[in-house]
Backbone bond lengths (Angstrom), bond angles and torsions (degrees), N, CA, C in turn:
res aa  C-N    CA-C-N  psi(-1)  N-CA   C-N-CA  omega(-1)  CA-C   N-CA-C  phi
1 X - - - 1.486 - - 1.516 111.25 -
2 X 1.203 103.95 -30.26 1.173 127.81 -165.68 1.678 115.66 -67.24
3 X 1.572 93.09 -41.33 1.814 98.29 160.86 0.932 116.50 -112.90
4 X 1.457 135.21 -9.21 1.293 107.18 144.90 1.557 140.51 -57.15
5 X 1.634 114.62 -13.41 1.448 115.44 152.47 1.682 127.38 -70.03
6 X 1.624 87.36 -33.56 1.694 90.70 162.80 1.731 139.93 -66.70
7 X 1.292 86.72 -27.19 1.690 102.18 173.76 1.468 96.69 -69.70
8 X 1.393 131.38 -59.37 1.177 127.15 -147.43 1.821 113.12 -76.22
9 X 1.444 107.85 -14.17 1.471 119.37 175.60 1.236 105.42 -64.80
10 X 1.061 102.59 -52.74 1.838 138.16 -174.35 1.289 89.15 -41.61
11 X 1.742 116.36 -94.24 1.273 121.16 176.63 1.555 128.02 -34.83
12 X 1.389 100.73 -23.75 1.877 102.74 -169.35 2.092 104.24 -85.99
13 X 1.622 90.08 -13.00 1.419 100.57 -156.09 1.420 86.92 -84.06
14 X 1.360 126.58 -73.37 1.502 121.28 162.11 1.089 132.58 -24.31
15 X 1.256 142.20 -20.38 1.579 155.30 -159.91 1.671 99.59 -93.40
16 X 1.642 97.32 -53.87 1.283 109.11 -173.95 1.733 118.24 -88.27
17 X 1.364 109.73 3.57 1.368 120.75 177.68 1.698 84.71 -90.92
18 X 1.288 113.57 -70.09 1.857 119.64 -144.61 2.024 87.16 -54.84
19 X 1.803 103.48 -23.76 2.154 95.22 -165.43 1.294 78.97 -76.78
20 X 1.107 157.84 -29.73 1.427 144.96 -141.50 1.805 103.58 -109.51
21 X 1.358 97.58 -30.94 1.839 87.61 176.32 1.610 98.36 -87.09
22 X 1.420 135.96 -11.15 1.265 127.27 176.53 1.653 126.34 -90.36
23 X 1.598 94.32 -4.94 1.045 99.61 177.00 1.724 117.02 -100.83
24 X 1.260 107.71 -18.13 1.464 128.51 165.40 1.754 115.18 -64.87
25 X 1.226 99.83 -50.58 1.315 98.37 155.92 1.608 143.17 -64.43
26 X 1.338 103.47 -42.11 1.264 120.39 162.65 1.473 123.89 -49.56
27 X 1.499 98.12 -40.24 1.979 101.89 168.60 1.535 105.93 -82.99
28 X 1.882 111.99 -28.29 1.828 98.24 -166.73 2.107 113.09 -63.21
29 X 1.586 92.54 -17.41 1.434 116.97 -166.33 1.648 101.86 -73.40
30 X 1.631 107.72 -57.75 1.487 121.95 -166.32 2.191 80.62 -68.08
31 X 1.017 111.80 -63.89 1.507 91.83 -170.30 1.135 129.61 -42.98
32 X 1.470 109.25 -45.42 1.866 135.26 -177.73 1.544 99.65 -43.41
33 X 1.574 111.87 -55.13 1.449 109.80 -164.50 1.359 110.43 -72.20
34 X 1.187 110.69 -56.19 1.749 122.83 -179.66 1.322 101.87 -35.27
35 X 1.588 125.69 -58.48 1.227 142.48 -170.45 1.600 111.39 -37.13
36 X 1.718 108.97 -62.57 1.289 117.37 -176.50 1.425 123.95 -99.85
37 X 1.089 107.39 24.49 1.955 138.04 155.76 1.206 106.39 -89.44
38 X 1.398 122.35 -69.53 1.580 105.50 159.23 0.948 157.99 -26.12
39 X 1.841 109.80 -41.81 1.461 135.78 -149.98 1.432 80.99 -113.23
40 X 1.499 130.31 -51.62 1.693 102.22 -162.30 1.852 106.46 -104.68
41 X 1.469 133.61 -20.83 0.986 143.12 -174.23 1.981 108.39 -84.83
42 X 1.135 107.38 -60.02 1.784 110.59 163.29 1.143 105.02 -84.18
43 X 1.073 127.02 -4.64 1.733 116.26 171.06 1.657 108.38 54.59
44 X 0.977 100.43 32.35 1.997 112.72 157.63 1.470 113.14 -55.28
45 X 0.967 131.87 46.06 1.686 109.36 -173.70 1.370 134.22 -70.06
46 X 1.729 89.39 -14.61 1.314 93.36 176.81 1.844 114.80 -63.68
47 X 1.506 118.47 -3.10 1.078 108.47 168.70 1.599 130.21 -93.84
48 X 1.351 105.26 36.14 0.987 104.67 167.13 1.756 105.94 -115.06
49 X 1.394 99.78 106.04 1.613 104.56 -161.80 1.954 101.94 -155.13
50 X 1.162 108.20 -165.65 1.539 102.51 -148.56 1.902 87.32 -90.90
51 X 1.089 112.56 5.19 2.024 111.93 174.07 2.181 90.15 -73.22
52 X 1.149 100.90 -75.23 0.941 109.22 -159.19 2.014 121.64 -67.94
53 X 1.479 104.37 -45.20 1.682 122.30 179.85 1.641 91.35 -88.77
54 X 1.630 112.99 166.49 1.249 124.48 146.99 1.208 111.01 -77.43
55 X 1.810 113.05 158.87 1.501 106.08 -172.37 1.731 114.76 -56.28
56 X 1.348 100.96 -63.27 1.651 133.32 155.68 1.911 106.22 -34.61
57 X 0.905 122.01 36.79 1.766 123.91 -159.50 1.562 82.56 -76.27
58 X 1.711 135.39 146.33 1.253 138.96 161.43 1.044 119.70 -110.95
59 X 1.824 135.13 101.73 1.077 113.21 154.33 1.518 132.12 -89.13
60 X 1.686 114.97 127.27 1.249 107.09 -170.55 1.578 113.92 -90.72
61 X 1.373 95.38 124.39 1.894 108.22 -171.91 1.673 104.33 -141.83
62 X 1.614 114.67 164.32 1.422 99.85 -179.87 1.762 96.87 -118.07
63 X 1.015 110.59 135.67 1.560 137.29 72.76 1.807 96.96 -118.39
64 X 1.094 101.85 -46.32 1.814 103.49 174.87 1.300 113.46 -135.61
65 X 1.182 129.26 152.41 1.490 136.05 161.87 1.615 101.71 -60.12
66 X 1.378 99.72 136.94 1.680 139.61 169.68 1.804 103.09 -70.04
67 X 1.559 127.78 106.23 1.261 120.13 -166.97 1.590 86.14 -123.37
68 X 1.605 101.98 143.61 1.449 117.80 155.51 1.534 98.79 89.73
69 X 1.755 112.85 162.66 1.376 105.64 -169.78 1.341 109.00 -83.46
70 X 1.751 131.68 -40.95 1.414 114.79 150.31 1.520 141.48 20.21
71 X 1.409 79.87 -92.92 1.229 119.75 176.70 2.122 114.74 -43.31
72 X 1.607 90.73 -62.53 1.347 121.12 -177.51 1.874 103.46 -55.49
73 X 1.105 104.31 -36.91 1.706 131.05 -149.36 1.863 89.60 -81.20
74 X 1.035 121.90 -59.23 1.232 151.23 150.58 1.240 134.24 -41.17
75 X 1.227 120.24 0.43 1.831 142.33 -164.30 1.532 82.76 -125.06
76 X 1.352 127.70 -69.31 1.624 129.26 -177.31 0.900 123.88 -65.74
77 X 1.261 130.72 -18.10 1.433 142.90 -169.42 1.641 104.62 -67.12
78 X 1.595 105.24 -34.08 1.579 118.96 -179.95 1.577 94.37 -57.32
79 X 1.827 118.30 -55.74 1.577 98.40 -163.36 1.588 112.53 -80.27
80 X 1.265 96.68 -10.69 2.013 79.13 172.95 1.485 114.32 -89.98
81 X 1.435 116.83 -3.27 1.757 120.80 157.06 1.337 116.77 -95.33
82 X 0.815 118.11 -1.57 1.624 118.83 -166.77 1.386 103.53 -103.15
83 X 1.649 110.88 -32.19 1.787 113.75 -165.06 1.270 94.42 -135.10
84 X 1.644 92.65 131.58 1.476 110.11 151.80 1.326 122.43 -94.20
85 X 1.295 133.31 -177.31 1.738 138.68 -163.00 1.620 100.45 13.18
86 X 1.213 104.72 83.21 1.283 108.12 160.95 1.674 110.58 -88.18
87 X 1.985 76.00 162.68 1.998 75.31 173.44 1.534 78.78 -164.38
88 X 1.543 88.87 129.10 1.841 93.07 174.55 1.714 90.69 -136.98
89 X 1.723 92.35 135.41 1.991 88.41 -170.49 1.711 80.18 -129.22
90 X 0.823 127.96 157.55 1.861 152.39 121.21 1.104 119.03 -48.14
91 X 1.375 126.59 100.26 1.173 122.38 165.73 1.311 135.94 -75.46
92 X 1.484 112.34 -39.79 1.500 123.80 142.04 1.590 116.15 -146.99
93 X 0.925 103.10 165.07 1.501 108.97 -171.93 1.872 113.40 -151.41
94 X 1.309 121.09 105.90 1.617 134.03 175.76 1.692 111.68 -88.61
95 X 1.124 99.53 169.51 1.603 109.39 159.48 1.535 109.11 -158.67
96 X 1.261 106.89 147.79 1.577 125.11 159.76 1.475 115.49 -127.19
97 X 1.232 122.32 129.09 1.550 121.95 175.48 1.642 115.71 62.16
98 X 1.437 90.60 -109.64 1.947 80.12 -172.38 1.551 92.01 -110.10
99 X 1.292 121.94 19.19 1.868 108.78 -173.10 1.808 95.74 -120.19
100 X 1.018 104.41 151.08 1.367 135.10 152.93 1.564 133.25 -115.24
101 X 1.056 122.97 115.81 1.791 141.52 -163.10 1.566 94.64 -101.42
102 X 1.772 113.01 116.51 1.475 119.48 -177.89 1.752 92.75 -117.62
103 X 1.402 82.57 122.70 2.038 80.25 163.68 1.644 92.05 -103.49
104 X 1.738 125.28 164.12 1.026 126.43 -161.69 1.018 120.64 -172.66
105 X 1.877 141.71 133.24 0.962 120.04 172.75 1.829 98.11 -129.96
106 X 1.186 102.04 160.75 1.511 139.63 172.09 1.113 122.02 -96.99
107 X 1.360 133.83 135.11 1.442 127.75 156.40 1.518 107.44 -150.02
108 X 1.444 131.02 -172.87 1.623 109.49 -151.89 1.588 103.37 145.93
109 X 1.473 111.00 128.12 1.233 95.35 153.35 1.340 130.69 -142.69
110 X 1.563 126.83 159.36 1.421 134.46 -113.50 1.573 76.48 -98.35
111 X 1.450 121.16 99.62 1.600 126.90 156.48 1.608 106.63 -90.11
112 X 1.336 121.79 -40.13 1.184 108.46 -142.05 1.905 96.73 -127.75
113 X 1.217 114.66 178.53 1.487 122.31 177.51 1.581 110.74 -54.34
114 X 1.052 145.19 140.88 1.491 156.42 -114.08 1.770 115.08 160.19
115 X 1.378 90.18 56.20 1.834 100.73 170.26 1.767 109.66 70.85
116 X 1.394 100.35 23.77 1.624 123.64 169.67 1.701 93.45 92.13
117 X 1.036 120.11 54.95 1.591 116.58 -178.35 1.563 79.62 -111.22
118 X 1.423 144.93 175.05 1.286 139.75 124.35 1.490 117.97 -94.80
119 X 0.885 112.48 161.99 1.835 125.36 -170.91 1.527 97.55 -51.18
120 X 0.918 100.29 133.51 1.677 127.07 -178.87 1.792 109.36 -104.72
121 X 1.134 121.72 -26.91 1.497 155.68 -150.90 1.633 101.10 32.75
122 X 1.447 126.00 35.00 1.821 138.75 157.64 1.033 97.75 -48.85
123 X 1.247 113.08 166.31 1.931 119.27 -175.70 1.976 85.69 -136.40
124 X 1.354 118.63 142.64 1.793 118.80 -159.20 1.786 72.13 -129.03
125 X 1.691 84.51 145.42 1.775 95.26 162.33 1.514 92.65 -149.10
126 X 1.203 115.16 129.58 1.694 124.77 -164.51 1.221 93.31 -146.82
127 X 1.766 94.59 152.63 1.930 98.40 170.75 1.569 99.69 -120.88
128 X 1.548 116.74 -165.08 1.645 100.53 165.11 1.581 90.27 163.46
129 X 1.254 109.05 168.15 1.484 120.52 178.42 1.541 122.43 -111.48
130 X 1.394 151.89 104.66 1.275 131.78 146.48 1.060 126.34 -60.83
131 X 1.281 118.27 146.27 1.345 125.76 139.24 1.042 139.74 -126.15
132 X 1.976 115.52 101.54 1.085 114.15 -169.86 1.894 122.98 -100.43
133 X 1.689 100.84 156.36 1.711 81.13 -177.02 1.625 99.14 -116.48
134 X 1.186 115.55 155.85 1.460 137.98 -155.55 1.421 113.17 -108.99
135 X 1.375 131.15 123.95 1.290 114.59 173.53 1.792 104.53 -142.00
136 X 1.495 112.55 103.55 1.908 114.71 171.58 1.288 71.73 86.19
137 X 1.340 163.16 118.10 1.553 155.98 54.68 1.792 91.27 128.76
138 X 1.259 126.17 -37.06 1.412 137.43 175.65 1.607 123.18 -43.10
139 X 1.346 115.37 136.67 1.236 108.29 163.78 1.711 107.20 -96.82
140 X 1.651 118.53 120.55 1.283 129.89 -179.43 1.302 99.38 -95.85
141 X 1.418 157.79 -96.51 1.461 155.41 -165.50 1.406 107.29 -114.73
142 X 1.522 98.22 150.31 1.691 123.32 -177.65 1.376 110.44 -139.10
143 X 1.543 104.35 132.56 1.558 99.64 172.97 1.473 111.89 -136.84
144 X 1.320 120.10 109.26 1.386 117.76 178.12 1.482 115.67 -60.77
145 X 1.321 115.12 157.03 1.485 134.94 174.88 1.570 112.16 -132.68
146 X 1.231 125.54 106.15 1.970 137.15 -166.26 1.109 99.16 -173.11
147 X 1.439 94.09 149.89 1.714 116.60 168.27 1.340 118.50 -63.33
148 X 1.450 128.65 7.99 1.612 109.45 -174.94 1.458 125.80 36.93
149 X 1.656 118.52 -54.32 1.266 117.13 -136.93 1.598 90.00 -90.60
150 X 1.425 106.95 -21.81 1.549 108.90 -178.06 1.891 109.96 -78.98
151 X 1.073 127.66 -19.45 1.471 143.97 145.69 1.655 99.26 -27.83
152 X 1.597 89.70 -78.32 1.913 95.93 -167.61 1.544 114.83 -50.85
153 X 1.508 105.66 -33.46 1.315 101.02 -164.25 1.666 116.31 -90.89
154 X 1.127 98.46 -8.91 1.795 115.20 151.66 1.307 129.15 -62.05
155 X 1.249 90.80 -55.57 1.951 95.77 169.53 1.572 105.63 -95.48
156 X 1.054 90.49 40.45 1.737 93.45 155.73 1.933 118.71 42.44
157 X 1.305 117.04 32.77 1.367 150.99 -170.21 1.581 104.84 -84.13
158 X 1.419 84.97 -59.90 1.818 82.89 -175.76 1.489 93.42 -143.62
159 X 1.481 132.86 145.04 1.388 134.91 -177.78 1.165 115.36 -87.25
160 X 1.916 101.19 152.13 1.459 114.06 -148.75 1.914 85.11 -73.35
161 X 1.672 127.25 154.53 1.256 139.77 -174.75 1.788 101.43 -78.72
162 X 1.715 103.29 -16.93 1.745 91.50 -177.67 1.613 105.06 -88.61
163 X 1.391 131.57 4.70 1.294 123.06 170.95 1.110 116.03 -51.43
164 X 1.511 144.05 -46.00 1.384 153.54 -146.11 1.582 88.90 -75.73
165 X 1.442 113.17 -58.17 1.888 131.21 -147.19 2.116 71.19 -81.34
166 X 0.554 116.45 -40.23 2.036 103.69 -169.94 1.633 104.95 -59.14
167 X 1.780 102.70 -49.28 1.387 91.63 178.29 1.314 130.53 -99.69
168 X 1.274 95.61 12.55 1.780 102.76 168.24 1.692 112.68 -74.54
169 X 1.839 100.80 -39.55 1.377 108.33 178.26 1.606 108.02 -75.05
170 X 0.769 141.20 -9.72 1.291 156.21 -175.73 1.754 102.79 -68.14
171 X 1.330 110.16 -59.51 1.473 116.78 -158.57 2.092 101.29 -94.90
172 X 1.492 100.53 -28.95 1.326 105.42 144.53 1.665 129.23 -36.32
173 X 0.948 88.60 -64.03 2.135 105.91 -169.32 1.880 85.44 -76.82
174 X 1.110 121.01 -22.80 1.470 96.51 -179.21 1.608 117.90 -94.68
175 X 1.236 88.73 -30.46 2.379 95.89 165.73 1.077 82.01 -56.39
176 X 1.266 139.55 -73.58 1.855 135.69 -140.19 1.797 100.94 -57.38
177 X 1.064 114.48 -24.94 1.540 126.48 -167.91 1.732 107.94 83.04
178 X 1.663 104.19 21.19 1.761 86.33 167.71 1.184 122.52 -96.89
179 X 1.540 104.55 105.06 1.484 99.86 174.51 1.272 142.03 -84.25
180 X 1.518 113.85 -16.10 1.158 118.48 137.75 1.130 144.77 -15.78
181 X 1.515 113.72 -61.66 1.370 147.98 157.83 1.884 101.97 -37.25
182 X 0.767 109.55 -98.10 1.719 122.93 150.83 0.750 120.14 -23.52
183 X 1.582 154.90 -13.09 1.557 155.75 129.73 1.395 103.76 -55.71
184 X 1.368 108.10 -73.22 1.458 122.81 -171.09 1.876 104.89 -58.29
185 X 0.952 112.35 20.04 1.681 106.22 158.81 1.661 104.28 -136.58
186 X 1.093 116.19 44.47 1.371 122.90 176.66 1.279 112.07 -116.67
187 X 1.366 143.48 146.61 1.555 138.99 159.34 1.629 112.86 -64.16
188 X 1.454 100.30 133.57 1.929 101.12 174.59 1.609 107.80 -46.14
189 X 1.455 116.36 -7.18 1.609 107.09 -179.01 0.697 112.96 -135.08
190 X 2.058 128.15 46.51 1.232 116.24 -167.27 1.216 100.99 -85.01
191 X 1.901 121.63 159.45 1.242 122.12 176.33 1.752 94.00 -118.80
192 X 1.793 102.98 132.21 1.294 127.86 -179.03 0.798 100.89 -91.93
193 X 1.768 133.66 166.23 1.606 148.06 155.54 1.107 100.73 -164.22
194 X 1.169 101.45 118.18 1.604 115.95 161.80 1.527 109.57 -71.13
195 X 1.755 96.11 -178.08 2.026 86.64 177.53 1.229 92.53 -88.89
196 X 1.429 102.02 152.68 0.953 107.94 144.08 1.989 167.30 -17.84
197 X 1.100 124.06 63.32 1.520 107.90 -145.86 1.780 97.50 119.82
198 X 1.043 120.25 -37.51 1.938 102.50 152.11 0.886 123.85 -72.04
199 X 1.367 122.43 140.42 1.422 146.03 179.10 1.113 123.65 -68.77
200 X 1.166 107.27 16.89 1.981 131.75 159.73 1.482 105.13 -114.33
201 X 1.073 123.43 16.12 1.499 118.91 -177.93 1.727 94.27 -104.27
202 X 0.844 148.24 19.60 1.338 123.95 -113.43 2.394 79.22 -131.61
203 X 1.333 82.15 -9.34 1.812 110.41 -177.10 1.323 134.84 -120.77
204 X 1.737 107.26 -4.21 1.053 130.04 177.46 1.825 106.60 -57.41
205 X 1.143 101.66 146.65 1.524 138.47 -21.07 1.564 121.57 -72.89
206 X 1.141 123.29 143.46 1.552 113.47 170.91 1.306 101.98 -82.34
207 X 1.334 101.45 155.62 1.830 116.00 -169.15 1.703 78.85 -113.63
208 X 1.471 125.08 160.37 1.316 119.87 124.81 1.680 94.98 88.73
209 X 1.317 119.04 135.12 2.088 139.31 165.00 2.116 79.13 -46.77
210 X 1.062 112.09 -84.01 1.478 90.67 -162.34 1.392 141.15 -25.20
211 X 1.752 105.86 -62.20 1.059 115.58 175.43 1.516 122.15 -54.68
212 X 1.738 123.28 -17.04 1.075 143.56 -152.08 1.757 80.91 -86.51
213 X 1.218 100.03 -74.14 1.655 129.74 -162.38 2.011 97.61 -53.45
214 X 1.439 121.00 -43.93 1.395 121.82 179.93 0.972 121.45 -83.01
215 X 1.680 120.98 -40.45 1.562 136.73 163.86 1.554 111.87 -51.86
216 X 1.632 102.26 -56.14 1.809 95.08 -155.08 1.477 92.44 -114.06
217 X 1.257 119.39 -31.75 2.148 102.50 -170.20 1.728 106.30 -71.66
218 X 1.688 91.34 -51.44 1.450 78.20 -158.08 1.670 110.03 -70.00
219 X 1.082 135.53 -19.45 1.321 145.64 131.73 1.199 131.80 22.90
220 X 1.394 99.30 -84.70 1.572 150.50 163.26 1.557 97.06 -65.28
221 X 1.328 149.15 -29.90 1.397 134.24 163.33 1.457 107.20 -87.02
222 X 0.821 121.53 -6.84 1.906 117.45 179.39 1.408 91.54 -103.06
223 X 1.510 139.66 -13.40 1.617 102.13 -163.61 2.084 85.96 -116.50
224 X 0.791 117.38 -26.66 1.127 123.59 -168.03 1.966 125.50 -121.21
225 X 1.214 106.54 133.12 1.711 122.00 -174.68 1.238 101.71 -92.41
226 X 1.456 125.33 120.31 1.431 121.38 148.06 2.042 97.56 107.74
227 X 0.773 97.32 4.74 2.182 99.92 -160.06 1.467 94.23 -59.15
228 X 1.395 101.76 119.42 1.001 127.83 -178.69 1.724 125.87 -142.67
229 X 1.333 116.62 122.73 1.466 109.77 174.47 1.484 125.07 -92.35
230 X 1.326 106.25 133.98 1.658 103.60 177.03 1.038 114.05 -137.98
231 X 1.496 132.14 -177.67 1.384 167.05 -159.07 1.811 94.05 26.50
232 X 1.298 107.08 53.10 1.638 117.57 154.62 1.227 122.31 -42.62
233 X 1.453 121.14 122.07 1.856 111.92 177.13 1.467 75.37 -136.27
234 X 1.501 112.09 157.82 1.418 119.11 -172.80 2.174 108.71 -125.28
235 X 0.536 108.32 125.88 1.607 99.88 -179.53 2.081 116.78 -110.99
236 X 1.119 76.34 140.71 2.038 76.27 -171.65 1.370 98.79 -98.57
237 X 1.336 95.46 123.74 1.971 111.65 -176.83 1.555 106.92 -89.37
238 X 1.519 106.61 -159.12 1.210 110.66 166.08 1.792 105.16 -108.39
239 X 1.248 109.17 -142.75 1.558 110.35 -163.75 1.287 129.66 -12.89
240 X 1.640 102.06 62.54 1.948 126.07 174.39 1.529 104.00 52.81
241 X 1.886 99.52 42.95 1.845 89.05 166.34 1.576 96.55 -120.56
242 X 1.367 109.89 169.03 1.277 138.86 -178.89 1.188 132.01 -121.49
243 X 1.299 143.89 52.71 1.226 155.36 171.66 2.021 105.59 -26.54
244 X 1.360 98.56 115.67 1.356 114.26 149.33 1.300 132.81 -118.76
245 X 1.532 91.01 129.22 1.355 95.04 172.86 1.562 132.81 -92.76
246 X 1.541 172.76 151.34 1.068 142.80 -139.21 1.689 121.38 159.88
247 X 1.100 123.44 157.18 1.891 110.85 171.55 1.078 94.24 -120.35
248 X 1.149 110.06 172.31 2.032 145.97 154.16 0.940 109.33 -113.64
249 X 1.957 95.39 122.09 1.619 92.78 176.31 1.841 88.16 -142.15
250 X 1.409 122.74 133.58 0.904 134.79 -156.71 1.777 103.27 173.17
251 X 1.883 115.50 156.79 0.910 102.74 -169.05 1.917 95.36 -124.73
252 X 1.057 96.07 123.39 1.763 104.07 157.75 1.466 122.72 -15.45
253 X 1.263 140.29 91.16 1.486 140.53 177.08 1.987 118.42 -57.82
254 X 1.362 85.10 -27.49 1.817 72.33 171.61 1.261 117.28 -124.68
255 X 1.818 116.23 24.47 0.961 90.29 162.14 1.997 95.23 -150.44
256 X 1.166 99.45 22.27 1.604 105.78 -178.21 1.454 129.62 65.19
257 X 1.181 106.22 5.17 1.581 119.62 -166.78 1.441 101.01 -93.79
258 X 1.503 108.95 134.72 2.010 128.82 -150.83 1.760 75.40 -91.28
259 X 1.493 116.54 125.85 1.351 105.93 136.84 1.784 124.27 -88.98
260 X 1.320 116.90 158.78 1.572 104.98 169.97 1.442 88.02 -151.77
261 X 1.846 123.70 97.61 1.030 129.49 -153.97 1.700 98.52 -135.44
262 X 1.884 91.55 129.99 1.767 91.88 150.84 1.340 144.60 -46.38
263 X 1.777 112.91 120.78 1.556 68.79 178.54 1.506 77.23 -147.23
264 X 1.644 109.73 166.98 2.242 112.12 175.80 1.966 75.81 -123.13
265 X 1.303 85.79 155.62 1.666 105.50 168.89 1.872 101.11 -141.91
266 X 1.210 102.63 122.57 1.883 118.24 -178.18 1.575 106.73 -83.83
267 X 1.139 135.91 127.12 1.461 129.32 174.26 1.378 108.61 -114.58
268 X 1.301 114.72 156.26 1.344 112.48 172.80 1.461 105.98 -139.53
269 X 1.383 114.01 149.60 1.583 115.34 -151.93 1.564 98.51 -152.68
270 X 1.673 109.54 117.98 1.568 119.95 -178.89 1.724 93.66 -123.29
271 X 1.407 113.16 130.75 1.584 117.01 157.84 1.641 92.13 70.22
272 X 1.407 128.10 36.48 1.611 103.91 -170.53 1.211 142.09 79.33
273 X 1.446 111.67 -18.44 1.533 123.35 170.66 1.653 120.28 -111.44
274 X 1.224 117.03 171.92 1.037 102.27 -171.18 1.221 112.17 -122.47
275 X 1.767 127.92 126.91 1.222 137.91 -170.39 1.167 140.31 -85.90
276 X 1.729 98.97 -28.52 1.501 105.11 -177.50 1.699 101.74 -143.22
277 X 1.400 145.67 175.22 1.128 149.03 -85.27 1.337 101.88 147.07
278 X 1.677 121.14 101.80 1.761 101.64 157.18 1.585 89.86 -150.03
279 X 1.984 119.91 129.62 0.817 106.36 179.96 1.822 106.57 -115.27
280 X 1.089 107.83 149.73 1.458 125.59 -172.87 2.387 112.52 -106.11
281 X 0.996 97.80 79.45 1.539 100.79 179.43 1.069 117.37 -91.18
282 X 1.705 119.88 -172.28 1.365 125.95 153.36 1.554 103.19 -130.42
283 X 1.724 69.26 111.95 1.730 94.93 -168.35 1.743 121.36 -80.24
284 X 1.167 88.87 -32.91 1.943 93.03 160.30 1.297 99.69 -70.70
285 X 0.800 153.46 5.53 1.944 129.01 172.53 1.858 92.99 -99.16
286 X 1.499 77.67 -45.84 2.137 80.85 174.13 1.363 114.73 -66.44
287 X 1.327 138.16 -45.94 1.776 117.51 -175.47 1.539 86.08 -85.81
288 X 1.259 144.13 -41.10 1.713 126.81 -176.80 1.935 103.46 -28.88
289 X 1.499 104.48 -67.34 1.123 127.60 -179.16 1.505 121.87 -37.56
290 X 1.698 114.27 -49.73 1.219 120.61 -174.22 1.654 115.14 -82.75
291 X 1.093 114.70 -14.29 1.770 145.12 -161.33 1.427 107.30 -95.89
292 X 1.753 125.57 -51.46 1.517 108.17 175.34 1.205 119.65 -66.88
C-alpha cells in the first residue's frame, strides 16, 4: 500500500512538473513573439531593455558575439533605420526546456543607413531560424541561422549567381528566333540604348518589351538578312550586371554588304529580370555597311 502511495506522488509529482514546465513555456513563447512584433514591426526598441532581455543578453555571431543589452539594443537599431515597411511574421515557433526554436521571415525596404550600407531603396525578403534560450521569463542568448549572402544579393551588394544562366538563355531563345522568349525575360520597364552613333539609336532609350521589340527587332528584320550573334562569352560583374562580349554577322538588305562586327552588350538584372540594356558596337563598319 505503502508504494502504491509512493508511486502515485511520484506520478502526481511529474504530471504537475511536465503542466508547469509547459506552461512556462507556453507564456516564454506568447511573450517571445509579442516581444519581437513590437521591436521590429512598431519599431519599439526601446523594449529591448533589462524587463524583457537579461542584462548580460548573448548574441552569438562571428567575428564575436554581441554581449549585453546595449550592445544588443544597437545591433537592431540598424534594421529599424535601415528598413522601411517592415513586416517581420513567425511562422512557427516551439520550445523544449529553457530554448525556444523561431522560424521567421522578414521583409523591408532598404530606405535608410543599414550597418553603414546607404539606402539602396531594394526591397529584402529572407527567412531564417532563431534559437533563443530563456531563463525566469527573460531572453538570455540568440543565435540566428540565414543565408546572409541572399541579403547582399537583394540589395544589390553582390550579384545574384543566376544572372550568367538568364543571359546565356537569353541569346539562346534569340539564335532559336524566340522572341517571345526574349521579351518575356525583360522587366515591364526595361530601359534600352543602343550605341551610340547606330542608326537604331536614333529612339533611345526604349522604355518597355514593346518599344524594345518595335524600335530595335523588328528593325533589325527589315534592314538586315541572316542577323545573327556569335562567339558569345558572358562575364559576371558586380551590381547584378553581365557584360557580353560578342560579333554581328549578318548581311545589309539594301545594299548586300556582310557585316562581321564587334560588339560588348552590359545587362542589368533585378529579381531575375532584366532592367537595363547598353549596347557598345562598331558603328563605322555598321553605317559604312548600310551606306554603299
Amino acid at each position: 500500500m505503502k508504494t502504491t502511495k509512493l508511486l502515485f506522488a511520484i506520478a502526481l509529482l511529474s504530471i504537475t512538473s511536465a503542466f508547469s514546465q509547459k506552461n512556462t513555456i507556453d507564456k516564454d513563447i506568447q511573450m517571445y513573439s509579442q516581444l519581437w512584433d513590437d521591436i521590429v514591426n512598431k519599431g519599439q526598441i526601446d523594449k529591448i531593455n533589462d524587463t524583457h532581455f537579461d542584462t548580460n543578453i548573448v548574441m552569438v555571431t562571428s567575428p564575436e558575439n554581441i554581449i549585453g543589452i546595449d550592445a544588443f539594443k544597437a545591433y537592431y537599431q540598424n534594421f529599424i533605420n535601415g528598413f522601411s515597411e517592415r513586416t517581420f511574421t513567425v511562422k512557427n515557433i516551439f520550445g523544449q526546456g529553457e530554448q525556444l526554436v523561431k522560424h521567421w521571415r522578414f521583409t523591408g525596404k532598404h530606405t535608410g543607413d543599414f550597418f553603414g550600407i546607404p539606402a539602396t531603396g531594394n526591397t529584402v525578403d529572407l527567412e531564417g531560424v532563431t534559437i533563443a534560450k530563456m531563463k525566469n521569463g527573460k531572453v538570455v542568448q540568440e543565435q540566428d541561422f540565414l543565408d546572409s549572402s541572399i541579403m547582399m544579393q537583394q540589395l544589390g551588394l553582390v550579384s545574384n549567381p543566376k544572372n550568367v544562366s538568364i543571359i546565356d538563355d537569353l541569346y539562346n531563345a534569340f539564335a532559336s528566333g524566340d522572341i517571345p522568349a526574349v521579351l518575356g525575360m525583360m522587366d515591364s520597364k526595361i530601359v534600352w540604348n543602343e550605341a551610340e552613333g547606330n542608326s537604331l539609336a536614333d529612339n533611345n532609350p526604349y522604355i518597355g518589351p514593346d518599344a524594345v521589340l518595335n524600335g530595335v527587332f523588328v528593325r533589325l528584320g527589315g534592314m538586315y538578312d541572316g542577323f545573327k550573334v556569335k562567339d558569345v562569352k558572358l562575364h559576371d560583374m558586380s551590381n547584378n550586371q553581365v557584360l557580353a562580349t560578342l560579333r554581328y554577322d549578318a548581311t545589309v538588305k539594301a545594299t548586300r554588304e556582310k557585316i562581321d562586327a564587334q560588339v560588348a552588350h552590359l545587362w542589368t538584372l533585378k529579381d531575375g529580370k532584366i532592367t537595363a540594356f547598353q549596347q557598345y558596337v562598331d558603328t563605322k563598319q555598321l553605317n559604312d555597311a548600310e551606306q554603299k
